[in-house]
C-alpha positions as MATLAB code, in Angstrom:
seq = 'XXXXXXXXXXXXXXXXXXXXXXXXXXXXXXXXXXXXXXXXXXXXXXXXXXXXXXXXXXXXXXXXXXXXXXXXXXXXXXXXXXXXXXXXXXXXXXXXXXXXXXXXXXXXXXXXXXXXXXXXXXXXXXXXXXXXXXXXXXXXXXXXXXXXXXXXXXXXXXXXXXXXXXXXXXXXXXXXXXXXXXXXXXXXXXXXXXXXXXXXXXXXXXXXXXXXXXXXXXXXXXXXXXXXXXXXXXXXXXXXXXXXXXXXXXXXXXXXXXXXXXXXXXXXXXXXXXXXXXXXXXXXXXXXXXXXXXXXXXXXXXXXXXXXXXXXXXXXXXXXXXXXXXXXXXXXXXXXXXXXXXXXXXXXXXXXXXXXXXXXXXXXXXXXXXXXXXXXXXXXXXXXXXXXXXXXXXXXXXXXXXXXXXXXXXXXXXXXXXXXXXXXXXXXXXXXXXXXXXXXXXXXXXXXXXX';
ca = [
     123.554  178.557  208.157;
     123.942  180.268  211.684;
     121.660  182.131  211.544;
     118.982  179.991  210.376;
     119.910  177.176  212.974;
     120.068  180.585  215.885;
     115.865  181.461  213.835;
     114.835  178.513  214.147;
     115.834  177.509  217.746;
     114.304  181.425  218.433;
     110.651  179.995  216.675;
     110.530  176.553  218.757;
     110.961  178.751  221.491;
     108.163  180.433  221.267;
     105.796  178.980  223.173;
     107.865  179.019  226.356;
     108.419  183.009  225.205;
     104.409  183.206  225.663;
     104.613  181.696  228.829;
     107.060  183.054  230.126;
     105.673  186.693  229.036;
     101.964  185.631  230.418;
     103.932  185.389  233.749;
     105.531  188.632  234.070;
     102.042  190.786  232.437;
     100.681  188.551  235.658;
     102.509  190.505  238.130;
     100.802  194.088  238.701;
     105.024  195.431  239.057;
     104.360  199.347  239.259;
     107.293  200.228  241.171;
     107.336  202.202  244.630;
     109.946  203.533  246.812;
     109.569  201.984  249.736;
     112.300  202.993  252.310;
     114.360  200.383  254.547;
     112.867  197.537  252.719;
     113.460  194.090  251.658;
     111.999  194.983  248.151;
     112.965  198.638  247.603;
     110.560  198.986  244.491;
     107.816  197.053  246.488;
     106.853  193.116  246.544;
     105.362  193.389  242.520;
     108.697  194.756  241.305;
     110.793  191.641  243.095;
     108.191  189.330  242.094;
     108.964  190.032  238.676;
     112.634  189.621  239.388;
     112.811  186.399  240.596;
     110.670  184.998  237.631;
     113.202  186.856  235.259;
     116.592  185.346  237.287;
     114.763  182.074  238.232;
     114.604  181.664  234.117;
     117.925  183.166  233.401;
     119.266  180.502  235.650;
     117.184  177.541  234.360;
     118.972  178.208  231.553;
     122.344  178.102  232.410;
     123.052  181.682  233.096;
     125.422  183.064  235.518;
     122.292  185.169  237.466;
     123.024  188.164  240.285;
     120.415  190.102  241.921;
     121.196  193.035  243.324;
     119.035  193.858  246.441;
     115.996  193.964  244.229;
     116.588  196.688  242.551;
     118.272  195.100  239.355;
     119.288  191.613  238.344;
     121.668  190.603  235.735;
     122.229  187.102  233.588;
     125.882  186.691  232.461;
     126.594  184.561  228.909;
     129.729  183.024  231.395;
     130.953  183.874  235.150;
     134.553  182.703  233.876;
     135.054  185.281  231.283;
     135.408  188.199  232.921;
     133.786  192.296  232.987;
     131.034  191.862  230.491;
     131.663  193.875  226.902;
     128.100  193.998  226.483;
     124.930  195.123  228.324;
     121.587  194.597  226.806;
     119.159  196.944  229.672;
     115.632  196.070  229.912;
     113.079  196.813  232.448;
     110.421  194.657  234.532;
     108.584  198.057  236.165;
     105.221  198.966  234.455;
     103.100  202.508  234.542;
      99.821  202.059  236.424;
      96.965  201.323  234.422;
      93.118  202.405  234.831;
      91.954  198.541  234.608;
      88.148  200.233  234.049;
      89.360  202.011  230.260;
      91.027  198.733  229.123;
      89.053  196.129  226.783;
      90.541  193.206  228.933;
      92.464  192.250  232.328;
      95.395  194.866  231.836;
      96.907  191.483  234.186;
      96.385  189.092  232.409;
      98.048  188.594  228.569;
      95.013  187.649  225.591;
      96.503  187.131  222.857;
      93.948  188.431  219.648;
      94.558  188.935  215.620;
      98.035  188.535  216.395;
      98.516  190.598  219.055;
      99.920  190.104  222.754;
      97.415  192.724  224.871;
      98.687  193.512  228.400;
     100.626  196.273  230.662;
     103.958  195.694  230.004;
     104.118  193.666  226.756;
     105.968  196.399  224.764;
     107.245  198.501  227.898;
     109.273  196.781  228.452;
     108.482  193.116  229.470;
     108.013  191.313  226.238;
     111.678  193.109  225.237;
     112.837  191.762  228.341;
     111.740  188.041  227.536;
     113.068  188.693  223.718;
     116.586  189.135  225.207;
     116.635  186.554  227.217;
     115.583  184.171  224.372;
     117.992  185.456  222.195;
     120.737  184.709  224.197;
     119.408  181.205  225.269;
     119.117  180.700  220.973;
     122.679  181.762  220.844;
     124.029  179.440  223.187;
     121.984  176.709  222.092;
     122.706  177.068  218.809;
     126.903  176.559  220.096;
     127.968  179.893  219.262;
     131.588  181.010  220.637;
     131.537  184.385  221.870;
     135.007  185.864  222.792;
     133.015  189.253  225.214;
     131.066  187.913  227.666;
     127.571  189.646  227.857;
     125.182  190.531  230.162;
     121.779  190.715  230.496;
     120.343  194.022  233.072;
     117.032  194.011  234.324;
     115.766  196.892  235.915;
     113.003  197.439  238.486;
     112.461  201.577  238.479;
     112.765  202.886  234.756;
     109.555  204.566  235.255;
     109.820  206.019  238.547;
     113.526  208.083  237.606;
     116.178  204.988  237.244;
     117.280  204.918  240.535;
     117.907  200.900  240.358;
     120.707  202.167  237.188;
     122.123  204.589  240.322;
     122.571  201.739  242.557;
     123.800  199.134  240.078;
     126.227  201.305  239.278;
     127.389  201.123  243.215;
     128.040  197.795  243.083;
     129.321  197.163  239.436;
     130.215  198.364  236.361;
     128.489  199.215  233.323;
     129.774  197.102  229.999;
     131.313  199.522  227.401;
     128.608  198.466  225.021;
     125.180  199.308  225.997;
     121.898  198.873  224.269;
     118.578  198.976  225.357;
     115.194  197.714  223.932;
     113.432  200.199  225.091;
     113.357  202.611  222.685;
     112.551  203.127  219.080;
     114.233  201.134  216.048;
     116.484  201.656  213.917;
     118.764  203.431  216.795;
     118.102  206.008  218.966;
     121.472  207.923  219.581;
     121.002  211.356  220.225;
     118.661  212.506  223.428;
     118.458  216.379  223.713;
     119.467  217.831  227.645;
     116.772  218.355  229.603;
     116.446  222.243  232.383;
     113.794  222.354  234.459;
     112.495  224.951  236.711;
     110.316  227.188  238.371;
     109.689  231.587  238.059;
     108.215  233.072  240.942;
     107.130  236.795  241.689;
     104.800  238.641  244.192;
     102.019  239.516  241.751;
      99.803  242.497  241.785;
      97.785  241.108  238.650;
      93.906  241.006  239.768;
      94.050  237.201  240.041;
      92.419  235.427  242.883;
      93.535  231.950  242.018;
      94.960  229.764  239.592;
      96.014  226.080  239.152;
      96.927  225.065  235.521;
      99.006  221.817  234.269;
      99.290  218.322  235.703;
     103.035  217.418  235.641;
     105.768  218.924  234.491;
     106.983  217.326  230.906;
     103.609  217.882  229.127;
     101.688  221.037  227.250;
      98.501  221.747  229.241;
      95.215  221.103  227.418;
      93.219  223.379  230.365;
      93.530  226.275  231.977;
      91.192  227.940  234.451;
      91.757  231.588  236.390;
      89.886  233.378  239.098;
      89.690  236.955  238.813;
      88.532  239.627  240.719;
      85.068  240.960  240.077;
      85.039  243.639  237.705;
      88.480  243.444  237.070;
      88.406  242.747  233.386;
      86.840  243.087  230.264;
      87.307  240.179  227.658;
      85.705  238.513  225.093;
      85.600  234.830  224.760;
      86.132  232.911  221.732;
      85.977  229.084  220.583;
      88.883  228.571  223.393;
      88.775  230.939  226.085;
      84.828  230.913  227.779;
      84.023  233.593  230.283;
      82.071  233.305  232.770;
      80.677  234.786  236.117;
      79.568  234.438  239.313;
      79.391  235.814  243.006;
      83.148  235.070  243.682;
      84.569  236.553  240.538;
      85.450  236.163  237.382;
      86.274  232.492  236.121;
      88.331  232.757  232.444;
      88.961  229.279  231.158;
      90.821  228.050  228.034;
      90.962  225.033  226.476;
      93.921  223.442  224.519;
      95.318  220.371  223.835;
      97.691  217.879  225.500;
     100.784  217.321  224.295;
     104.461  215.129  225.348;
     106.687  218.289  226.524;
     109.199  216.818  223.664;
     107.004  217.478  220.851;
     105.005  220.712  222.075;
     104.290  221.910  218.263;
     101.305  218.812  218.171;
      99.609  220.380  221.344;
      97.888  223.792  221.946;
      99.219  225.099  225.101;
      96.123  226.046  227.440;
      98.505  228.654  229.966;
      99.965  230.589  226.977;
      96.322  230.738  225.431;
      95.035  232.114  228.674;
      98.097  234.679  229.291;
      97.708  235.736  225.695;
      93.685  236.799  226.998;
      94.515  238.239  229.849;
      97.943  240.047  229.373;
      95.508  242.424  226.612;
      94.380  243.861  229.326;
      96.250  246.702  231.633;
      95.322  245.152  234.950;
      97.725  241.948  234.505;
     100.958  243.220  233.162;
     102.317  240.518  235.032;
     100.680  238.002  232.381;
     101.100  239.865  229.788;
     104.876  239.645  230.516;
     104.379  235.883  230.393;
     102.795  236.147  227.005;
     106.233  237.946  225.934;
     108.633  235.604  227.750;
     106.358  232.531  226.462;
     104.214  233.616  223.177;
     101.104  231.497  222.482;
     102.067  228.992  219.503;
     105.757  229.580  219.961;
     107.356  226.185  221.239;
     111.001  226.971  220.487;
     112.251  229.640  223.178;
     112.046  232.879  220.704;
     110.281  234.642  223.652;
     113.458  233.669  226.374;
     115.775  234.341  223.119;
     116.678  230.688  223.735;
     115.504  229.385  220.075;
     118.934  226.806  219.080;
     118.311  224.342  216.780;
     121.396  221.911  215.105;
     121.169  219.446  212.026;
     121.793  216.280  214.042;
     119.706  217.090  217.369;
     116.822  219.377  216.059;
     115.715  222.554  217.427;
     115.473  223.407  221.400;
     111.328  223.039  222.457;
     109.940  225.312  225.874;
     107.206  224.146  227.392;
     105.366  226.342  230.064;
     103.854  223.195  231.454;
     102.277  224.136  235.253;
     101.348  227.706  236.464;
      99.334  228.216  239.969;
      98.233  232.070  241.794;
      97.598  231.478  245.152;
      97.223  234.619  247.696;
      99.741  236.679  245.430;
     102.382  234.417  244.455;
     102.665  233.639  240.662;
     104.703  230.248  240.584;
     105.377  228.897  236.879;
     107.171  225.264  235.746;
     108.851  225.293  232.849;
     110.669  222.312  230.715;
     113.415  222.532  227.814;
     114.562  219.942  225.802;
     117.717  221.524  224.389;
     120.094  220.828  221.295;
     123.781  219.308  221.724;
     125.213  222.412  219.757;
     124.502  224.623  223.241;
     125.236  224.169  226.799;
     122.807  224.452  229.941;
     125.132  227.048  231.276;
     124.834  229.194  228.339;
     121.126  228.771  228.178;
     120.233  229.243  232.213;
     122.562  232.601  231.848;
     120.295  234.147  228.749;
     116.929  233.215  230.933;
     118.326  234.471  234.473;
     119.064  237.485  232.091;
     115.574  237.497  230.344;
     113.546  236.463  233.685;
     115.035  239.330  235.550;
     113.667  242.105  232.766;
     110.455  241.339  234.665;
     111.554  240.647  238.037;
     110.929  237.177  238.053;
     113.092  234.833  239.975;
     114.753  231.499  238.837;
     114.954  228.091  240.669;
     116.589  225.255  238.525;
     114.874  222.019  239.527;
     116.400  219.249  237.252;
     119.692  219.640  234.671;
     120.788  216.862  232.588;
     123.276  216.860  229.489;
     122.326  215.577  225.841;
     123.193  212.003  225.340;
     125.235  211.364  222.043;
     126.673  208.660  220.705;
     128.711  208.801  217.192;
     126.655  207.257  214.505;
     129.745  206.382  212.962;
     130.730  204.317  215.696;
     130.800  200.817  214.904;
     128.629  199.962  217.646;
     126.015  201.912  216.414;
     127.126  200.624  212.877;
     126.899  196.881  213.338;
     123.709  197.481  214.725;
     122.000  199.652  212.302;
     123.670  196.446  209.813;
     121.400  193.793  211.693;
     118.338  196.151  211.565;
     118.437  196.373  207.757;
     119.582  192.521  207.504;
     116.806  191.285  209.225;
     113.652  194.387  208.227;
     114.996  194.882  204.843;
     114.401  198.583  205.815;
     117.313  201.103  205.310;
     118.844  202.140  208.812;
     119.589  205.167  210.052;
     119.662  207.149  213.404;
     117.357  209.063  215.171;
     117.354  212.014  217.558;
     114.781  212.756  220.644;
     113.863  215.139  222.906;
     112.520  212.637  225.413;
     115.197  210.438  227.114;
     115.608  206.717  227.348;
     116.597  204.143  229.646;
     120.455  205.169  228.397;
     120.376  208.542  228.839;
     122.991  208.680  231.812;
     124.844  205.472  230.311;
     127.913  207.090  228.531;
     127.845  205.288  225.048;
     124.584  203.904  225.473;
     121.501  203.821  222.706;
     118.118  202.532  222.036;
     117.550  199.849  219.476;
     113.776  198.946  219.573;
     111.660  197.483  220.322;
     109.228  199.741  218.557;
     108.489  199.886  214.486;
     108.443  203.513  213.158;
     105.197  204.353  212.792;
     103.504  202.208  214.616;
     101.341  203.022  218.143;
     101.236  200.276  220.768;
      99.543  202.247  222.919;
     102.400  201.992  225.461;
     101.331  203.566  228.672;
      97.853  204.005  227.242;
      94.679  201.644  228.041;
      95.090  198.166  225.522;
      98.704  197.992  225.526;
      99.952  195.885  223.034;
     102.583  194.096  221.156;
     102.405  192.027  217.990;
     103.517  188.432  218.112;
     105.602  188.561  215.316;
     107.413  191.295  216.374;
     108.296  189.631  219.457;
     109.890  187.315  217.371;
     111.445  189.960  215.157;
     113.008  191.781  218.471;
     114.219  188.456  219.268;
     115.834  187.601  216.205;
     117.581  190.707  216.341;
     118.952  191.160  219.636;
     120.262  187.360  218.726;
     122.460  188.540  215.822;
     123.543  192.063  216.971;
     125.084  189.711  220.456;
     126.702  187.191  217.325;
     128.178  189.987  215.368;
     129.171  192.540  218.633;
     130.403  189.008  220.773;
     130.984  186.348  218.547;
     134.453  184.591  217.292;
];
């Protein structure tokens, strides 16, 4: 009976939901670090905010905002350190308003769907927590843990309103986020990233291949010296030539750097070409450290792989030649059965074979959390109650909103198999999986909080 009284206060809701929603896809909050300011993550990001406290408030929350950076909604300010923290985020990617089918600004709802940047990352999760507490309080459910509500203004731009929350307060012991995939996400793989550098002698003029570091390259493009080369080209690698050399280009396919086996990785294609021939033994050297079509670390004798986490993936994501300096990026996404110290010891090892040098530019830990644990238990029990779907957990390579939040995982707010085009052009989220979301964040706080 609960829980249909807690369902059915979640439904009349839902108009107010939509509104509240339509407001937040409204504000364009792409955040930016703006130094010395009033609103750190710029005005968007504390626009958002304030509509998100403003709300909390209205409804009888116990609201803080922390310099604009993060705000929080408390069930009670009498009961003490919150047991719970349910982490959202009000910060949205940029969008390219041209490629979209409507006002990325401005929510349309059509067939049942909620279009609009921000309705699945992470703003319509955001409003589906709120709601879900508001149901659970109007519906006069005791809770003996107090819980709080985060909402974050920098998830996309590297967390740094998490870093300064955690300044001024604490995290709750229990931590879920939203922002994530259902049933639970509780394994992330650790992350090394870094650069190789040598002096080259290889006949390369110049060279500028991959966009940002955590993603396979689907082009790449080298200048060599005139006459320096003989090579055929083939459906991927075109050759062609001109007065200042030598241009050898070949095209692959994109990929996330945490799932490198659905790409075609355009650098490894073109060292393959090139290091065939005796006057780049430099890039033929990459072709042996990084093999074209290998995307588990065989080549850096790096290839781990556990039951629980997966296998390690190596991406050689960026690689530029400019006046004689070879500089490579590289990122790992790395099991929890190894450590980063054992793996950056085998590569210094490995690099040095071919007198490359090392510079580690970002090291973080796996994130694990027991799936036995009856957090993650209860949790996976009101995913099944309310999908009918069998629960279970599920390992990444990527990392999540959580990742630094000992204890933390993801549950939701995305279906498996579905594509919401999150970050893409026509972002979307379906209405009745708003709902859903909200039903279920309602009963997990019941059955994690509750007398």
């Amino acid at each position: 009976m609960l829980k249909e009284k807690i369902n059915s206060i979640i439904e009349e809701n839902k108009p107010a939901m939509l509104e509240l929603l339509g407001k937040l896809v409204a504000v364009p909050s792409v955040s930016e670090h703006i130094e010395g300011s009033e609103y750190p993550y710029g005005k968007p990001c504390a626009e958002a905010l304030d509509i998100m406290i403003n709300a909390a408030e209205e409804m009888g929350f116990a609201v803080r905002n922390y310099e604009y950076r993060a705000g929080a909604a408390d069930w009670s300010a009498e009961m003490g350190a919150p047991e719970l923290g349910i982490l959202s985020h009000l910060d949205v990617v940029p969008v390219m308003a041209e490629n979209w089918t409507t006002d990325p600004f401005t929510m349309v709802e059509r067939d049942g769907n909620l279009y609009g940047r921000g309705t699945i990352d992470n703003k319509g999760p955001s409003v589906a927590a709120l709601y879900a507490l508001c149901a659970v309080r109007k519906a006069g459910v005791k809770l003996n843990k107090n819980v709080r509500l985060l909402f974050g203004c920098d998830e996309e731009s590297g967390s740094s309103d998490i870093a300064y929350y955690l300044t001024q307060d604490k995290m709750p012991p229990m931590v879920f986020t939203p922002d994530g995939n259902y049933p639970i996400i509780h394994i992330e793989k650790g992350m090394i990233r870094f650069c190789f550098r040598k002096n080259t002698s290889d006949l390369i003029l110049s060279m500028n291949a991959g966009t940002v570091p955590n993603a396979v390259p689907a082009a790449a493009q080298a200048l060599l010296k005139s006459g320096s080369a003989v090579l055929s080209g083939n459906d991927k690698l075109s050759i062609t030539s001109d007065s200042e050399g030598i241009t050898a280009a070949y095209t692959g396919l994109a990929a996330h750097a945490s799932t490198p086996e659905a790409g075609d990785n355009a650098i490894t294609g073109l060292m393959a070409a090139l290091g065939e021939n005796e006057a780049f033994a430099d890039c033929k050297a990459i072709s042996e450290l990084f093999p074209h079509g290998c995307t588990g670390g065989e080549g850096l004798g790096i290839a781990k792989e556990d039951k629980d986490s997966g296998r390690l993936t190596c991406v050689l994501s960026m690689m530029s030649v400019e006046e004689g300096k070879l500089c490579g990026t590289v990122d790992i996404r790395y099991p929890v059965n190894v450590t980063k110290e054992e793996l950056l010891e085998i590569m210094q090892a490995r690099f040095g074979e071919y007198g490359f040098e090392m510079e580690v530019l970002l090291m973080n830990d796996p994130h694990c959390v027991p799936e036995e644990s009856e957090f993650v238990q209860t949790l996976l029990s009101v995913y099944e109650e309310e999908t009918g779907d069998k629960g279970y957990c599920i390992a990444i390579g990527g990392g999540t909103y959580v990742h630094e939040i000992e204890g933390g995982v993801a549950f939701g707010a995305e279906l498996p198999g579905w594509d919401y085009h999150m970050h893409g052009d026509d972002e979307f989220l379906p209405v009745d999986q708003l709902m859903m979301t909200t039903r279920m964040i309602a009963a997990a706080i019941v059955k994690l909080c509750g007398e």
